[in-house]
DRENTOR-876383 format. One record per atom (N, C-alpha, C): x, y, z negated. Coordinates in steps of 0.1 Angstrom, whole numbers, plus 5000, padded with zeros to 4 digits. Each point is the difference from the previous one (the first is absolute). Example, Ala and Ser with C-alpha at 12.3 -4.5 7.8 and 13.67 -1.06 7.14 Angstrom:
# DRENTOR-876383
513249434922 499150125000 500950125000 499650115007 500950115000 499250114992 
This chain:
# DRENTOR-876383
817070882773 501149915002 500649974986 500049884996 500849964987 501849995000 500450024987 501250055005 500549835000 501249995006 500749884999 500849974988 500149884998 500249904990 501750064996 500050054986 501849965002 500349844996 501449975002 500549884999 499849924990 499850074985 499849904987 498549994995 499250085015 498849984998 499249935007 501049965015 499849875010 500649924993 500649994992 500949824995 498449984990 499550094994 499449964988 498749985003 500050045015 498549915007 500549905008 501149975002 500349865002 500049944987 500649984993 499949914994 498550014991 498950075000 498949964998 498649925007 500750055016 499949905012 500349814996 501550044999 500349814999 499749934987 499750094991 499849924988 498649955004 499150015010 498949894999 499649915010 501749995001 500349915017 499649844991 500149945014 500249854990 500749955003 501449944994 501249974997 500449915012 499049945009 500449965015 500250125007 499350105000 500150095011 501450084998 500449984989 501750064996 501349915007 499449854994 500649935005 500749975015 499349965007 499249955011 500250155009 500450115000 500350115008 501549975001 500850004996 501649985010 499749855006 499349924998 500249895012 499350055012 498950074996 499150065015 500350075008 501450064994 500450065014 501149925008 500749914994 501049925007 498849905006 498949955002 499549915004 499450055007 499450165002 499550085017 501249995007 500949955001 501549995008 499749885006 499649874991 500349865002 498549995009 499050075002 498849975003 499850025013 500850105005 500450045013 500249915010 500749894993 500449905005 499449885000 498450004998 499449875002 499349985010 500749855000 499849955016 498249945003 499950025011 498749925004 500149855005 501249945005 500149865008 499549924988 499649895007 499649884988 498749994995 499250105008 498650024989 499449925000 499350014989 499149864997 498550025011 499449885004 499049985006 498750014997 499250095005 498550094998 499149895000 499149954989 499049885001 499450015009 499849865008 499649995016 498650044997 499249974993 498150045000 499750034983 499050115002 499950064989 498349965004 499349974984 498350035007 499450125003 499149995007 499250145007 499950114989 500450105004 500250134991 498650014997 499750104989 498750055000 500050105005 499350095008 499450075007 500750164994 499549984985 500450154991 501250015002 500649905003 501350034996 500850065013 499849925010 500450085010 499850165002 498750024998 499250134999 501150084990 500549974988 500550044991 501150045006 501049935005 501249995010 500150125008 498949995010 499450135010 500350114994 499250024986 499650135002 501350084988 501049894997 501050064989 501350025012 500049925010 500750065010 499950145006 498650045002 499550095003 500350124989 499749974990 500750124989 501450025002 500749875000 501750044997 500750065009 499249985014 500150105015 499950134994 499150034998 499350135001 500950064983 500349974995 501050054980 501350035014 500549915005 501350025004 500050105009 498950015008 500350135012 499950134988 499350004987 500050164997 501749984988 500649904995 501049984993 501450105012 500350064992 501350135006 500849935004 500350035011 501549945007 501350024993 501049915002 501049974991 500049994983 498649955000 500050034980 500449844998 500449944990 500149864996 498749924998 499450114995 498249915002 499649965014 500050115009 500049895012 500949915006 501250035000 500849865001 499949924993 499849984989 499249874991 498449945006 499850145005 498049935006 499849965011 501250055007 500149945016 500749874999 500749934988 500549885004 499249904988 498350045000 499049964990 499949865010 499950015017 500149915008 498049945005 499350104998 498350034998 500149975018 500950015009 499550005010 499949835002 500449904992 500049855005 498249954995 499450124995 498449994996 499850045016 500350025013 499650005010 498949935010 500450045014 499149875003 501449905013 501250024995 500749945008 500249904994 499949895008 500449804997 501250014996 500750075007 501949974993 500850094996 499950024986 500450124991 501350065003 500849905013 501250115002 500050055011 498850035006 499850075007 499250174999 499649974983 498950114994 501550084989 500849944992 500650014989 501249975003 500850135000 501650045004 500749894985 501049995003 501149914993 500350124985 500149924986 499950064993 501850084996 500150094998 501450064999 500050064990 501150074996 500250164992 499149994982 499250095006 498650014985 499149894999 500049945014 498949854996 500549924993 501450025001 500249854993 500550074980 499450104996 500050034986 498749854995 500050014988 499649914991 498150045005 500050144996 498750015002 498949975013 500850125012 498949965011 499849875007 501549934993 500349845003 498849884994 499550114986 499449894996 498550035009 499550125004 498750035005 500249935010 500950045013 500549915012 499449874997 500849914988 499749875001 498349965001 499750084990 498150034997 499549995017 500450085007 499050045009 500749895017 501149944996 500549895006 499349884998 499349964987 499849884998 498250015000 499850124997 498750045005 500249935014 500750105015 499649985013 499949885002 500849914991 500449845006 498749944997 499450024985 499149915000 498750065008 500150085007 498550065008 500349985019 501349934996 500649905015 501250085009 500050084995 501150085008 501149894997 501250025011 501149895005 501450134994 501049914997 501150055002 500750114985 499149944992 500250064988 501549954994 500249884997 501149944994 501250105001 500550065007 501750025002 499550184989 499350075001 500050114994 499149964988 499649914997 499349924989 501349964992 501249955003 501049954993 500850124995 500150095008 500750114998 499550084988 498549995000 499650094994 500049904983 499649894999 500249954986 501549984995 500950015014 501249984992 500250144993 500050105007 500450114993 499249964983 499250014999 499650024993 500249894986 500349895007 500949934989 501350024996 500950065011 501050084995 499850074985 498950125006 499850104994 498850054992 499749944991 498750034997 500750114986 498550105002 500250154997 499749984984 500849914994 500550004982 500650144996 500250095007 500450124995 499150115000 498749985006 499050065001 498649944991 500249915001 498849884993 498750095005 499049984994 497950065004 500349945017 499150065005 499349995015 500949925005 501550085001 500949935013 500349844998 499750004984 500649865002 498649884999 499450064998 498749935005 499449965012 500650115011 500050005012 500749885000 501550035000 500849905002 499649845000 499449984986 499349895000 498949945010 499150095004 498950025007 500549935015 501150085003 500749965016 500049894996 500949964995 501049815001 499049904999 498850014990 498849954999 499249945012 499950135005 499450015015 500849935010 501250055003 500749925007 500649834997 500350024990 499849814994 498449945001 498950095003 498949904999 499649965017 500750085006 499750005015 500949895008 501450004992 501149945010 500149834991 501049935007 500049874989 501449985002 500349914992 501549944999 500950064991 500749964991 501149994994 500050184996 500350065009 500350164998 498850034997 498849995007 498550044996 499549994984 500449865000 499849974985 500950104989 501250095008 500650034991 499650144996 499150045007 499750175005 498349964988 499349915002 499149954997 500250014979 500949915002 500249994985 500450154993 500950035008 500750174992 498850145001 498949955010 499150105001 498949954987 500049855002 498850004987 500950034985 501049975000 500950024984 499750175001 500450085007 499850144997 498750054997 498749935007 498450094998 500649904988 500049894993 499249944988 501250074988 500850085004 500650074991 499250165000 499650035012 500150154996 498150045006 499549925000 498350015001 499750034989 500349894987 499250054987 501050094998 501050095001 500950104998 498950135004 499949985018 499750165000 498750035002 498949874999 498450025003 500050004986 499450124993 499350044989 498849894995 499750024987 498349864996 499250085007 499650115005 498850055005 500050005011 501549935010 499950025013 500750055010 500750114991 500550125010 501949985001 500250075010 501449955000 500450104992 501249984993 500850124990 500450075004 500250055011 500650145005 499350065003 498250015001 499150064996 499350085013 500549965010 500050075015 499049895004 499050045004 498649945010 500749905015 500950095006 500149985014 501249874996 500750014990 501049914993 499449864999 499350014995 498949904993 499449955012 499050055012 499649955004 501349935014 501150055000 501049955008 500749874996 500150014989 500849864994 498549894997 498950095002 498349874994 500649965012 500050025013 499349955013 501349955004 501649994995 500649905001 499849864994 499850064988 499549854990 498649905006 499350105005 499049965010 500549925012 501050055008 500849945008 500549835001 500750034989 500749904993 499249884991 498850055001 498949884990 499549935017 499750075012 499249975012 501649905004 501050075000 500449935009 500949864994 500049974984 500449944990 498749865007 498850064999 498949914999 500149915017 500250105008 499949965016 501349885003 501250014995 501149935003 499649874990 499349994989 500049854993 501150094986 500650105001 500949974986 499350034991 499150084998 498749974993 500550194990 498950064996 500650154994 499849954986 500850004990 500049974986 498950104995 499249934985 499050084999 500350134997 500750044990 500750114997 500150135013 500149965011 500150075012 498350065002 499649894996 498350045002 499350084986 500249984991 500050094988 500050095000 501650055005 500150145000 499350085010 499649915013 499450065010 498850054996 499349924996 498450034994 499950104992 500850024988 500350094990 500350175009 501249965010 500250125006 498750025010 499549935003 498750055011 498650094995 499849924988 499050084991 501250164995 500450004998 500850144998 499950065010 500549985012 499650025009 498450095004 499449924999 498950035001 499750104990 499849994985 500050064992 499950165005 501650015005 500250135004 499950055011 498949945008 499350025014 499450134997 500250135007 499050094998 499249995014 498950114997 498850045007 500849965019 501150095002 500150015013 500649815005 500349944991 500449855004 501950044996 500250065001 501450044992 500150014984 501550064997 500449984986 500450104997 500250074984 500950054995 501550035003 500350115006 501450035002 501150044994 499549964985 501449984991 501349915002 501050084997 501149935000 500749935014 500050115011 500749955012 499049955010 498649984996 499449935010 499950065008 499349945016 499650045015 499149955002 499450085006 499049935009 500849885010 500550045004 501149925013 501149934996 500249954986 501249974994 499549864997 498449925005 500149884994 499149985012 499649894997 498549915010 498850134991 498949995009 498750054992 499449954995 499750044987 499649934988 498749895003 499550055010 498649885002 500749875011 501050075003 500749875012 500649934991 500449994987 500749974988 498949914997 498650055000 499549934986 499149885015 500250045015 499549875009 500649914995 501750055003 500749865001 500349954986 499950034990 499349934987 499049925001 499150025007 498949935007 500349875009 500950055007 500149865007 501049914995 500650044989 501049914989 499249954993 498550015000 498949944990 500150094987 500450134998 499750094988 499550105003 498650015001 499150125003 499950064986 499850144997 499650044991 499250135002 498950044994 499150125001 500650105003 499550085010 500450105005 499350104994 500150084992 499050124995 499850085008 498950124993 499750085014 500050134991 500850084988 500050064992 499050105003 500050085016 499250115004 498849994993 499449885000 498649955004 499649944982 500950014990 499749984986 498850094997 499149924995 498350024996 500350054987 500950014990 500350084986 501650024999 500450094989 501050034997 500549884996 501749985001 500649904995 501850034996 500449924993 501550024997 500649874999 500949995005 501149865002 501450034996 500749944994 501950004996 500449915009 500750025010 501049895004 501450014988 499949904996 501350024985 500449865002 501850005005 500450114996 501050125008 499249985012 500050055013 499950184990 499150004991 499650134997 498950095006 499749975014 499050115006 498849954995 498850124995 499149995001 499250075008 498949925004 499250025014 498450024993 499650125004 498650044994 499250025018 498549974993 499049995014 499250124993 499250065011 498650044997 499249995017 498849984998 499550025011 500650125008 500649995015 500550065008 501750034993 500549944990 501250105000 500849844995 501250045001 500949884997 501650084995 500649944988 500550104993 501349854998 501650035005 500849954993 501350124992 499649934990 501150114990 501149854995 502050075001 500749934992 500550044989 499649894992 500850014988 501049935000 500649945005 500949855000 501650055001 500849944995 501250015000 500550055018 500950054995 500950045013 501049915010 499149895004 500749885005 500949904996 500349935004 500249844993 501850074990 499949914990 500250044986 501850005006 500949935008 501450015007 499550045012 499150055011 499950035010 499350075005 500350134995 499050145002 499950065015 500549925008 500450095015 499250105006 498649934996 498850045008 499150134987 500250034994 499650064991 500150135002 499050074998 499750145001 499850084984 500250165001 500250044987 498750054999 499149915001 498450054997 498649924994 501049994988 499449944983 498350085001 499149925001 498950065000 499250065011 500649965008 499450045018 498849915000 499550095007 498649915007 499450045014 499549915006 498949995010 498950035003 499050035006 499050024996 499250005015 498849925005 499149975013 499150074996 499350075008 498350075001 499649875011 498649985000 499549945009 500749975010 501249894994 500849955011 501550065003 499950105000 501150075004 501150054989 501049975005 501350044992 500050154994 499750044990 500250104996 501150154996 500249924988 500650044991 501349855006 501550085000 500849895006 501349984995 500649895005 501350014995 501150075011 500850024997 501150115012 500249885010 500549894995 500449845010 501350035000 500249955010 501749975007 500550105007 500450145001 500750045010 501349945008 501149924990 501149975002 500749884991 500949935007 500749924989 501650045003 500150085010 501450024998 500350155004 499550105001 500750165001 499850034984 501350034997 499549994986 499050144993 499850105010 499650114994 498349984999 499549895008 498849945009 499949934986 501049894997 499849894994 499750084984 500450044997 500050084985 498950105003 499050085007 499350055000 498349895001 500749865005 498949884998 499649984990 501449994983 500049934994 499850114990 499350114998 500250134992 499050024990 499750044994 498750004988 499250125008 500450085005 499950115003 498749975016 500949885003 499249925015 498649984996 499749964989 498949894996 498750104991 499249925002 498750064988 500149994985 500950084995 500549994989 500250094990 500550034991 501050124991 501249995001 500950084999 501150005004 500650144988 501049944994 500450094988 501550075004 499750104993 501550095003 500849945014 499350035010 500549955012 501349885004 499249894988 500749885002 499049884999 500649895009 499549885008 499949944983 498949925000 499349974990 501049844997 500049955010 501249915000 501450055008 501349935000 501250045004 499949955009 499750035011 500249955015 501050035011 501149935004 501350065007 500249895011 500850085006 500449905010 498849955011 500349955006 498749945007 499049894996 500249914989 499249884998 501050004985 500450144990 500549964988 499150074988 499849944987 499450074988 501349974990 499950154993 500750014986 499549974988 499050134997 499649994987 498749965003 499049904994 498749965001 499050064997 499050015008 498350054991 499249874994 499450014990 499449874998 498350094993 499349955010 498349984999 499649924991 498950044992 499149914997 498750104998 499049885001 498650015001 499750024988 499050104995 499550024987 498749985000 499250005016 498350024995 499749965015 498949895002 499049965011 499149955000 498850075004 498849955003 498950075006 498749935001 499350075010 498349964992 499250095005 499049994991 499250085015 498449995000 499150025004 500250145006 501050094994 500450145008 500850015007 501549894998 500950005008 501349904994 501050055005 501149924999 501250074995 500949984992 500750124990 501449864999 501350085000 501449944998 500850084991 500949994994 500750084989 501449924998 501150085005 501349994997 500850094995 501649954999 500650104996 501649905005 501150155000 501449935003 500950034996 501349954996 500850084990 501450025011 499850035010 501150025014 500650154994 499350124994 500850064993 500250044990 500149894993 499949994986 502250054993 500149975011 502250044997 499850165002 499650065005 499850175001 499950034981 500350124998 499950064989 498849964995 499950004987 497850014994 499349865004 501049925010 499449915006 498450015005 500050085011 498550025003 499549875012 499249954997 498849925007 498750035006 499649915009 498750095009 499349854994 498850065005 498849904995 498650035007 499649925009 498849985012 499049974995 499350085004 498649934997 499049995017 499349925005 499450045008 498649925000 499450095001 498149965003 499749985012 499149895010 500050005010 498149964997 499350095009 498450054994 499849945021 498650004998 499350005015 500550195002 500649985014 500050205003 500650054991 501249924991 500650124996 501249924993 501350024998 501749974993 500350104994 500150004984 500350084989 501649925001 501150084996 501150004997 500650104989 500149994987 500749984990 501550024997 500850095001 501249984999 500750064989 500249964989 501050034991 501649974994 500550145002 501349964996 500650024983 500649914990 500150054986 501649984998 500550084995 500950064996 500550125008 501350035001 500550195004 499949965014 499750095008 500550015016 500350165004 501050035008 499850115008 498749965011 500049915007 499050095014 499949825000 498650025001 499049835003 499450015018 499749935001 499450055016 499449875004 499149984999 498749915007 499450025012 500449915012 499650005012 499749885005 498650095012 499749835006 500350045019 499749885000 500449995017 498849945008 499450095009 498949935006 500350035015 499449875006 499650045014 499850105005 500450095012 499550125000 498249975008 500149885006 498349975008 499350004984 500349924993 499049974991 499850124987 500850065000 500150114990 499250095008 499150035009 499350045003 498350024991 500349854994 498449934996 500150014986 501250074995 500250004984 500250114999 499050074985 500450114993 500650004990 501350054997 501449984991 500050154991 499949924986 500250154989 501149954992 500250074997 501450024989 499550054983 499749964992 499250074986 499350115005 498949935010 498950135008 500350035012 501250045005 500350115006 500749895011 499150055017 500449995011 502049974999 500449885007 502049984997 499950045017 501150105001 500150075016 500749875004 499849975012 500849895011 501650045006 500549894997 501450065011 500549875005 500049995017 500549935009 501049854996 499749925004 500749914997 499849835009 500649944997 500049825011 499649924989 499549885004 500549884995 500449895010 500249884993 500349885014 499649904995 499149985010 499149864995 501149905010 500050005011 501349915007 501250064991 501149945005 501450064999 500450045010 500650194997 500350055006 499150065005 498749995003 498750035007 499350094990 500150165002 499150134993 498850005006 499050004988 498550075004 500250124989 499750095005 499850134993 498849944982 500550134995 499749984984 499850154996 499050014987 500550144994 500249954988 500750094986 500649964992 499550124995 499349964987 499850074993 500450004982 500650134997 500950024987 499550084991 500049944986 499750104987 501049994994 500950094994 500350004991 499049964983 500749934989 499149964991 500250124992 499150084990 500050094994 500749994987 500550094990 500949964987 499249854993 499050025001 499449924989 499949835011 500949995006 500249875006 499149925007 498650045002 499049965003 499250055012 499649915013 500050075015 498549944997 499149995010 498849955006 500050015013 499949895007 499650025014 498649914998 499450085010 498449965008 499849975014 499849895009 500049995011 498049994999 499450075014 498849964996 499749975018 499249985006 499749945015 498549944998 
């Protein structure tokens, strides 16, 4: 147990925290709370009128509908009772993807937490979804949901939420017409054409560095291009740009099992599934290659930059290692203190893993998510490699970079390093090396400058750590019990295995199978 913070040592991780706010989110916080007051109070009468015919859907897309309903069912029954995540996910409004003609008969009246900025903006998404695939009766919680959200758009938060935001009104102005439609229409496209080139990186990837993130806000933008195109307002190119860009990233980071890397907050259950992502890109007319990394005929190495992860192949194995910054540069929410973590598939299967999501609000849950200690990593003088507090806050930063990648006729090899504790005395730094061979992951770990006590641990599957033999500079690493969560909230058993690094700073691990 670490001891607790005294007072002038919490102010001085606050104010290391806000200094890399961005001067809206300073701002823009005392009006956000007088305006959850004023939001309470928006009305539904008057709503604008749902376009009488829309042309014939395509097929995927429905399909697509189906089966992300089907997920958001199944996340909410395992999401804990009374936590704010599920009152935010139960008024996501996934049941108007049903099969009932009149959505006030499927979709209770929005109240309380629906009408916050955020599940207001999903609401409107999956409102203007039902309308255009014919469901009746959208309009009155269709108006409710974009007003809030013009009330309130989350300028005090800026990344995701307020993208979302945009994403709703978009959707909902492209579905309804008249005077108000046009006004939901116009404020939803001013927001993506402000904060698209903002938070989709040149490689693709969204900045907050989370898979399930990325593929949640792709398959709105996806939304919002289908249903832009279906009504006549037409999706500006720019909408489609970033789409294509994020779909190949997407893809990119397809591993073996048809899933992704679980850095930085991701779920399995926290987005659409990455191949139902890359259909309905497909039926927006942006297909892009689906790789099949398992099944790579030679060794290979890729940079997503400046996303930072690099992704190595070998016949049967698939390897993501990050080097990349600790989430978007004012909005670290989703960031974990595990500079140098990696992933790692054997023929398919999830290996070597990341801890995932236990929690986003018990805080003892939430801070053992976000821990160095959680992840496949080093972890120095039993402190988080980055400053991670609070539920969704960073103090002091780790910053990655890549020193060495490539791959040659033997295999595939990556090389980083991070200066996360470089403020410690001696300023000591770790430094990764990892080799990824057919049948075998060499790992590399050096730390240079002073340390008391280094400690390098990985986290595997406990099914799949069956099929791997694990050394430590030779020597058999004993196992000790442990979870991860590929859903949220949802444990599959793990062992975790620990070396301490010897004086001379320098570990070897060997996986062989």
């Amino acid at each position: 147990m670490r001891s607790p913070l005294s007072l002038p040592d919490r102010a001085a991780r606050l104010a290391r925290t806000v200094r890399s706010l961005h001067p809206l989110q300073v701002l823009a916080r005392p009006a956000s709370a007088a305006l959850t007051r004023v939001v309470r109070r928006v009305p539904c009468a008057g709503a604008p009128a749902i376009r009488a015919a829309f042309p014939p859907a395509d097929p995927r897309l429905r399909a697509f509908a189906a089966r992300d309903r089907e997920r958001a069912s199944a996340r909410l029954a395992r999401l804990p009772p009374g936590s704010m995540l599920r009152a935010y996910e139960a008024a996501y409004g996934f049941e108007a993807l049903g099969e009932a003609a009149l959505l006030s008969s499927a979709l209770p009246a929005a109240s309380g937490v629906a009408l916050a900025p955020y599940p207001s903006s999903v609401r409107a998404r999956q409102l203007a979804l039902a309308a255009r695939l014919g469901a009746r009766g959208a309009g009155r919680e269709l108006a409710r949901a974009c007003r809030a959200i013009l009330v309130h758009p989350e300028l005090h938060l800026l990344g995701n939420h307020l993208l979302e935001n945009g994403l709703g009104l978009a959707c909902g102005g492209a579905v309804a017409e008249g005077l108000e439609a046009d006004a939901w229409w116009r404020a939803g496209a001013a927001l993506l054409a402000w904060q698209l080139p903002e938070q989709f990186l040149a490689d693709g990837g969204h900045f907050e560095g989370s898979a399930s993130y990325h593929l949640w806000l792709l398959a709105g933008l996806l939304e919002a291009i289908e249903l832009a195109d279906a009504s006549g307002r037409g999706a500006p190119a720019l909408w489609r740009e970033t789409a294509r860009a994020a779909l190949a990233w997407a893809s990119a980071v397809r591993a073996p099992d048809g899933a992704y890397p679980l850095f930085n907050d991701a779920a399995l259950d926290a987005a659409p599934a990455l191949d139902d992502v890359l259909s309905l890109g497909e039926a927006c007319g942006l297909p892009v290659h689906r790789g099949a990394p398992a099944a790579a005929a030679e060794p290979g190495a890729a940079l997503l930059d400046p996303t930072g992860w690099a992704l190595l192949s070998v016949p049967g194995a698939w390897l993501a290692f990050d080097a990349g910054p600790d989430g978007a540069p004012y909005q670290p929410g989703h960031a974990h203190a595990d500079a140098l973590g990696f992933e790692l598939w054997i023929d398919g299967v999830r290996t070597v893993v990341d801890y995932g999501v236990e929690s986003y609000g018990e805080p003892a849950a939430r801070a053992a998510t976000r821990a160095t200690r959680a992840h496949s990593t080093v972890e120095i003088d039993d402190t988080d490699s980055c400053e991670v507090w609070g539920g969704f806050r960073v103090g002091r930063r780790a910053r990655a970079r890549l020193l060495a990648l490539g791959a040659d006729a033997g295999g595939a090899r990556a090389e980083a390093s991070h200066d996360g504790y470089a403020w410690m005395p001696g300023g000591p730094a770790h430094r990764r090396r990892v080799e990824l061979r057919p049948g075998r992951l060499e790992i590399t770990d050096t730390v240079t400058g002073p340390f008391r006590r280094a400690v390098s641990r990985l986290r595997l599957d406990a099914g799949a750590a069956a099929r791997v033999r694990v050394t430590a500079d030779g020597a058999l690493a004993p196992p000790s019990p442990g979870r991860w969560y590929p859903r949220h909230g949802d444990p599959l058993p793990a062992i975790v295995l620990a070396r301490e690094l010897p004086q001379g700073g320098v570990l070897r691990w060997v996986l062989d199978w």
